[in-house]
C-alpha positions as CSV (number, residue, x, y, z in Angstrom):
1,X,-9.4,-18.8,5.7
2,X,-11.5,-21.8,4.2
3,X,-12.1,-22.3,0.9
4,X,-15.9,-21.8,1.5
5,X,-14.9,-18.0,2.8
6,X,-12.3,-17.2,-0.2
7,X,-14.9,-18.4,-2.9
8,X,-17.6,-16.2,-0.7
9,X,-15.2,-13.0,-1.5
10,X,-16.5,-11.1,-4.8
11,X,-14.2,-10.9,-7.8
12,X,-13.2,-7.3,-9.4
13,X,-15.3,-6.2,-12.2
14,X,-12.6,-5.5,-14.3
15,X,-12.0,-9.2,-15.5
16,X,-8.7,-9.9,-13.8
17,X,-8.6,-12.3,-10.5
18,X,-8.1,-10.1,-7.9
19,X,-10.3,-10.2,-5.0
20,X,-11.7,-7.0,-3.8
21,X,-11.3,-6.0,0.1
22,X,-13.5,-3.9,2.1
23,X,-11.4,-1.1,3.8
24,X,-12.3,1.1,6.9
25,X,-11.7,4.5,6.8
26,X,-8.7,4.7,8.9
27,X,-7.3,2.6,5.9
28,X,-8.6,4.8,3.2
29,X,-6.8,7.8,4.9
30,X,-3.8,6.2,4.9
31,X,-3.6,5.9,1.4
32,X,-5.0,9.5,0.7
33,X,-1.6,11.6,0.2
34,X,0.3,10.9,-3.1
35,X,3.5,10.3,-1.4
36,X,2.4,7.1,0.4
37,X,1.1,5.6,-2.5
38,X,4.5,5.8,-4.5
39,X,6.2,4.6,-1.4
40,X,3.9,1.5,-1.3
41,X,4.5,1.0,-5.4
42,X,8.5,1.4,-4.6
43,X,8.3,-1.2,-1.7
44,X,6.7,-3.6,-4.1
45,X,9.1,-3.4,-6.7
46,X,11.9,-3.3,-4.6
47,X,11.2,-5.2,-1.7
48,X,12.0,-3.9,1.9
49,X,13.6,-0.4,2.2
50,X,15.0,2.3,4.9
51,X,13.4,5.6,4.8
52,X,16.8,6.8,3.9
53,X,17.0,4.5,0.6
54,X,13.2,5.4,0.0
55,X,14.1,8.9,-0.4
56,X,17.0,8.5,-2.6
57,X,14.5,6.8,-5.0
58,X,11.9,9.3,-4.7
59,X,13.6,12.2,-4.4
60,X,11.8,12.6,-1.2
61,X,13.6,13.8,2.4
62,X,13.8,10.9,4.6
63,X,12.2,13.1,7.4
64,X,9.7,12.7,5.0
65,X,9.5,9.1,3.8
66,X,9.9,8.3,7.8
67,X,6.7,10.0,8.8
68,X,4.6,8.8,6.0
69,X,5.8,5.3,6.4
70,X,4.9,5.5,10.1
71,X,1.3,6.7,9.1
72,X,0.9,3.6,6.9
73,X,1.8,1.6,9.8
């Protein structure tokens, strides 16, 4: 990306630096069940993880941490 294209990108309204993106849909739905968003939140705190080891933190099955995991994929 050139500079020209990241100073084109709009700032959040909220004050802080962050750009905003523009999502699709497919990328909205992703996020749309509880559990994926607390696996994403985990991953960033902790870096990379198994589904296993993702479980144990959640208290989640890894059955279940595997399939959502694969849907944010």
């Amino acid at each position: 990306m050139t500079e020209n294209e990241d100073a084109s990108r709009p700032y959040r309204h909220d004050g802080t630096d962050r750009r905003m993106h523009n999502v699709d849909a497919r990328t909205l739905r992703s996020l749309a069940h509880p559990l994926r968003i607390r696996l994403l939140n985990t991953l960033r705190e902790f870096g990379p993880a198994t589904a296993s080891k993702l479980g144990e933190r959640l208290g989640e099955s890894s059955g279940a941490t595997s399939y959502h995991l694969r849907q944010l994929a």
